[in-house]
C-alpha positions as CSV (number, residue, x, y, z in Angstrom):
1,X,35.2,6.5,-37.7
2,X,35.0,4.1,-34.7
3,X,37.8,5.4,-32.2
4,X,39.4,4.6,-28.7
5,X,38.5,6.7,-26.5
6,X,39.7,7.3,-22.4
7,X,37.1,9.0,-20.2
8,X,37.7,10.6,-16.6
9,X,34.4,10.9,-14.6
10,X,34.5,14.5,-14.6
11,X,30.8,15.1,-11.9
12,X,29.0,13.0,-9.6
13,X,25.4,12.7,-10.7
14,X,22.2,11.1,-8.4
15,X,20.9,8.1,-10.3
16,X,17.4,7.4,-9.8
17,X,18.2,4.2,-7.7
18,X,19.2,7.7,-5.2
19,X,22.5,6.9,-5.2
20,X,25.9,9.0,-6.8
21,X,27.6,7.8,-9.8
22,X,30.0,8.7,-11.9
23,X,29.1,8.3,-15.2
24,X,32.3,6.3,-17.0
25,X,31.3,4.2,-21.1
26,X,28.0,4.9,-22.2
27,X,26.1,5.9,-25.4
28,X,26.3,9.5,-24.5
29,X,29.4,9.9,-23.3
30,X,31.2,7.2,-26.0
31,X,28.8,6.4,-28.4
32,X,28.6,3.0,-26.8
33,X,25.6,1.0,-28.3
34,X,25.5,-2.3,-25.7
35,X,27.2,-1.3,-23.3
36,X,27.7,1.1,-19.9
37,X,30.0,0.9,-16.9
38,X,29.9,3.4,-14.1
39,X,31.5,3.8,-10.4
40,X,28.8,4.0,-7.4
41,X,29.4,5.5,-4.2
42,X,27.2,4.0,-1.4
43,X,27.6,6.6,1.2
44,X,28.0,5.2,5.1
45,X,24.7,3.8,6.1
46,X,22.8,4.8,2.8
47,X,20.9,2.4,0.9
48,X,19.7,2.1,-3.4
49,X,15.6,3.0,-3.7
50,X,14.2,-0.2,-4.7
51,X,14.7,-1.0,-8.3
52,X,14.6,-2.9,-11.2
53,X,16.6,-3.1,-14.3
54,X,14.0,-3.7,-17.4
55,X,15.8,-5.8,-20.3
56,X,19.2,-5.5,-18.7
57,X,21.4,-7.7,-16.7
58,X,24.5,-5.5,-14.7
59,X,27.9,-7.1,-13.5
60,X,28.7,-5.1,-10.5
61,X,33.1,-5.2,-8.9
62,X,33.0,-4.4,-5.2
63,X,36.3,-1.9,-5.0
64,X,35.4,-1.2,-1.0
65,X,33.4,-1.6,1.7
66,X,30.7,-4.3,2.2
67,X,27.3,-4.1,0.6
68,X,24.2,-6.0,1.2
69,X,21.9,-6.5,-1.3
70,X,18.2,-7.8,-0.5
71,X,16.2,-9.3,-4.6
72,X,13.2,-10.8,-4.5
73,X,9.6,-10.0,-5.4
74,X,9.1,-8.8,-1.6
75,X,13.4,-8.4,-1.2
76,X,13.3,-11.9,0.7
77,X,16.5,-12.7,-0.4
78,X,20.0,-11.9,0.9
79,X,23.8,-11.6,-0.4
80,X,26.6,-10.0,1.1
81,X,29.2,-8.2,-1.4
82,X,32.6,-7.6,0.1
83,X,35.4,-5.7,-1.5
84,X,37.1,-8.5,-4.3
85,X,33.8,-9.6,-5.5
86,X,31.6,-9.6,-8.5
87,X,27.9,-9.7,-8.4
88,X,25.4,-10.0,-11.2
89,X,22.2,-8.8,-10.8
90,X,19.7,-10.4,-13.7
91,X,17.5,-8.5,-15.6
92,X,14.0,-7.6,-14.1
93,X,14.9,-8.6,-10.9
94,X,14.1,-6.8,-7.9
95,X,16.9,-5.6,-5.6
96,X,18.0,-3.0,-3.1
97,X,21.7,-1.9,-2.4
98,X,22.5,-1.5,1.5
99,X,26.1,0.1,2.4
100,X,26.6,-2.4,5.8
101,X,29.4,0.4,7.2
102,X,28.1,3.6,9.3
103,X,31.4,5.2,9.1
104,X,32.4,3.9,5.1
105,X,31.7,4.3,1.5
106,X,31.5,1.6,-0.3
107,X,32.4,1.7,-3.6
108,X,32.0,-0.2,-7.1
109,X,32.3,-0.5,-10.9
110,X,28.8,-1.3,-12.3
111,X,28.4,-2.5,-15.6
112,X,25.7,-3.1,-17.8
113,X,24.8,-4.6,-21.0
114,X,23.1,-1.6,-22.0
115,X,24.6,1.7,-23.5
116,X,22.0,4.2,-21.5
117,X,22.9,4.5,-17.8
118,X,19.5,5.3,-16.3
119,X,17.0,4.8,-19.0
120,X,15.7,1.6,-18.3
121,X,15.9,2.0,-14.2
122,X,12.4,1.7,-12.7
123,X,11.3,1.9,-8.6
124,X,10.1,-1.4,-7.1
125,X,7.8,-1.3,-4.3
126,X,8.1,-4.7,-2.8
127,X,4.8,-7.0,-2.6
C-alpha cells in the first residue's frame, strides 16, 4: 500500500562528490522510484570533487551561504548561488561546488529526478 511518509535525517553521510549529506526521499529510505531530495553541507572553504550526474538532472535551493559553481567540459563556466536561489544542474554536465565563505557553511536542499542518491554520481577530471 502506497503510504505518506515523514523522514528526519537521522546521520550525515560523505557522498562521493566528498561532500556531507543528509540523506532525506529516496528509494531506500521511501521507496521513492523518480525521485531523491537531500540537504548538503558545504563546509567553510570546502569544495564538491568534480562530477557528473549520468541520466539525471538535480534542482538544487540555496538555504545559506554563497556557493560557486564552475560546469563545463574544462569547468570554464561560472555561477554564483546565493541563499534564496534555485540552480539546476542538467544531466551529464560537468560541475564543481565551491563554498565562497572561509568562516561559513553553506547549506542546501538538492533534489533529483532520480530515486538513488549516489548511484549514478561519477568523478570528472576536467579536459
Amino acid at each position: 500500500m502506497k503510504q505518506v511518509q515523514a523522514i528526519r535525517p537521522d546521520r550525515e553521510v560523505l557522498t562521493r562528490q566528498r561532500l556531507p549529506y543528509f540523506i532525506g526521499i529516496s528509494g531506500q529510505t521511501v521507496g521513492a522510484s523518480g525521485l531523491s531530495m537531500h540537504l548538503v553541507t558545504i563546509p567553510p572553504g570546502a569544495r564538491s570533487e568534480p562530477h557528473v550526474h549520468v541520466g539525471y538532472e538535480t534542482g538544487i535551493y540555496v538555504l545559506e551561504g554563497r556557493v560557486l559553481t564552475r560546469w563545463g567540459a574544462k569547468l570554464e563556466n561560472e555561477v554564483i548561488s546565493a541563499a534564496g536561489e534555485f540552480l539546476f544542474v542538467p544531466a551529464g554536465v560537468p560541475h564543481e561546488a565551491i563554498n565562497l565563505s572561509a568562516t561559513e557553511a553553506a547549506r542546501a536542499v538538492v533534489a533529483r529526478n532520480h530515486p538513488a542518491e549516489q548511484d549514478q554520481v561519477q568523478p570528472y577530471v576536467a579536459g
